[in-house]
Rosetta silent file (secondary structure, phi, psi, omega in degrees, C-alpha in Angstrom):
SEQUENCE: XXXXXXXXXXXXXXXXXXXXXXXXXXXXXXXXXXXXXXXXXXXXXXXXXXXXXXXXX
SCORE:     score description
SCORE:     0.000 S_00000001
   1 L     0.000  151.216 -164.301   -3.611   17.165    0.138 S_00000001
   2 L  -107.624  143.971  159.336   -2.364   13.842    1.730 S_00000001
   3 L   -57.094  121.220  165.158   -0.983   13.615    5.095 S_00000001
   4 L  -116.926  122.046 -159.706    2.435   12.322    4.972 S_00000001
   5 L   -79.495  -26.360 -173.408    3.098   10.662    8.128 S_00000001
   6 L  -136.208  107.178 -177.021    6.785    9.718    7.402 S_00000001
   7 L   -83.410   21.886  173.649    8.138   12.553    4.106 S_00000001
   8 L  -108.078   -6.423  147.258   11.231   10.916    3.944 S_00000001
   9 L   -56.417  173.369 -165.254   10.477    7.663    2.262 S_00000001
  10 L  -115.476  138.863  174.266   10.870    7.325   -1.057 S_00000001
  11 H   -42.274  -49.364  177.883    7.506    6.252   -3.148 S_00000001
  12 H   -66.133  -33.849  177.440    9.211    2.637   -3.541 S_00000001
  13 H   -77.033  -43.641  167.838    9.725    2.499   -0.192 S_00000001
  14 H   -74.524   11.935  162.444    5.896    3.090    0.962 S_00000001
  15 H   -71.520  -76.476 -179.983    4.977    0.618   -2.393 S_00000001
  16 H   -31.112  -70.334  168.768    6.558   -1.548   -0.382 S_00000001
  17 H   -77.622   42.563  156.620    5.259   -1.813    3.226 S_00000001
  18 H  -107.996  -33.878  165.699    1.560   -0.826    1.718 S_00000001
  19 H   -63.022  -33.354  174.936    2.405   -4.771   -0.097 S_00000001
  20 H   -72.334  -20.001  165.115    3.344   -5.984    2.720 S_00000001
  21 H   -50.768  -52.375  170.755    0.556   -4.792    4.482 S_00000001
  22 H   -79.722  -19.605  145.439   -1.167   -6.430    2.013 S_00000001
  23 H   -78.880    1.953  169.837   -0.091   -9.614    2.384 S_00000001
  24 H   -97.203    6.002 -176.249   -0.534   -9.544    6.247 S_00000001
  25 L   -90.810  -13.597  162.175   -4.086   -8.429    5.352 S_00000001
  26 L   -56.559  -54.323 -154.360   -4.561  -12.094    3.805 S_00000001
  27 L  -122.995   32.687  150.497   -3.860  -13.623    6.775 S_00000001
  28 L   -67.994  176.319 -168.265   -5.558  -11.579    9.409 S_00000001
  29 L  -107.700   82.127  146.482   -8.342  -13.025   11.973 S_00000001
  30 L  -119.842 -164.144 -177.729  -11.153  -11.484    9.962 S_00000001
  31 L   -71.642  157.752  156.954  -14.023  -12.063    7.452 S_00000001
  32 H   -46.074  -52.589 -149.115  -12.838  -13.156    3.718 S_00000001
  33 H   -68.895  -71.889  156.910  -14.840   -9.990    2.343 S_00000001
  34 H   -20.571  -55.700 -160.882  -12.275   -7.725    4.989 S_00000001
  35 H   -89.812    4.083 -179.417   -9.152   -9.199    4.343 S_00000001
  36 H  -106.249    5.359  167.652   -9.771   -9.197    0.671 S_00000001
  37 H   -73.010  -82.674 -159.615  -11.324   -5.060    0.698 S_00000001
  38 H   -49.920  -45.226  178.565   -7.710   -4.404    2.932 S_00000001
  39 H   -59.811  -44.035 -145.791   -5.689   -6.552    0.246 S_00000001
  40 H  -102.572  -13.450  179.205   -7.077   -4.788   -2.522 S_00000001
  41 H   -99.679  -59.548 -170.686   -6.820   -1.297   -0.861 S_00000001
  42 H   -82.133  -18.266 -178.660   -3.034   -1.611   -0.104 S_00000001
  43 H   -81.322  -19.963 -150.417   -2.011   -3.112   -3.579 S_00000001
  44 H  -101.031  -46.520 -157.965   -4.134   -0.621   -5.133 S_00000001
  45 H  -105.688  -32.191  173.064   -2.033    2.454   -3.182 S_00000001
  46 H   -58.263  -53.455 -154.117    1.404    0.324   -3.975 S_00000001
  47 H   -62.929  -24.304 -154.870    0.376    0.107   -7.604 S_00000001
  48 H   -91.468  -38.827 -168.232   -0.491    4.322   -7.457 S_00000001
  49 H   -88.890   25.219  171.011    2.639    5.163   -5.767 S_00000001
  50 H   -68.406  -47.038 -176.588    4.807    2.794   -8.132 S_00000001
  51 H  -108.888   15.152  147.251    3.690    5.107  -10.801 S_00000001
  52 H   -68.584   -7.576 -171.420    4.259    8.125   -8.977 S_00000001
  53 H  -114.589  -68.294 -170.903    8.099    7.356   -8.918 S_00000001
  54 H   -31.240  -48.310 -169.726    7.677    6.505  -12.859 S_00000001
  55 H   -67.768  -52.276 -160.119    6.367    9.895  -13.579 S_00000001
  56 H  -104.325   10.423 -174.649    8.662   11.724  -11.227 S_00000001
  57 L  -103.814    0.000    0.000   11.520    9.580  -10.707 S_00000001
């Protein structure tokens, strides 16, 4: 079962700040191979709960 740290967003809204996360994960003061693992991790959890609102939404 997932933690849910805030249960009152809406799936679109944590789609949202997990992209924006992922664009500030572009332009953190790490390695390439890091900020493109964290971009690819939060687009990856926008993209699941995008289609978590499709099914149930």
């Amino acid at each position: 079962m997932a933690l849910l740290l805030f249960p009152t967003r809406s799936p679109s809204a944590r789609a949202s700040a997990h992209r924006a996360m992922a664009r500030a994960a572009l332009f953190s003061n790490s390695s390439t191979r890091t900020r493109l693992k964290r971009y690819n991790h939060h687009m990856q959890q926008a993209r699941r709960l995008e289609g978590e609102e499709v099914h149930h939404g």
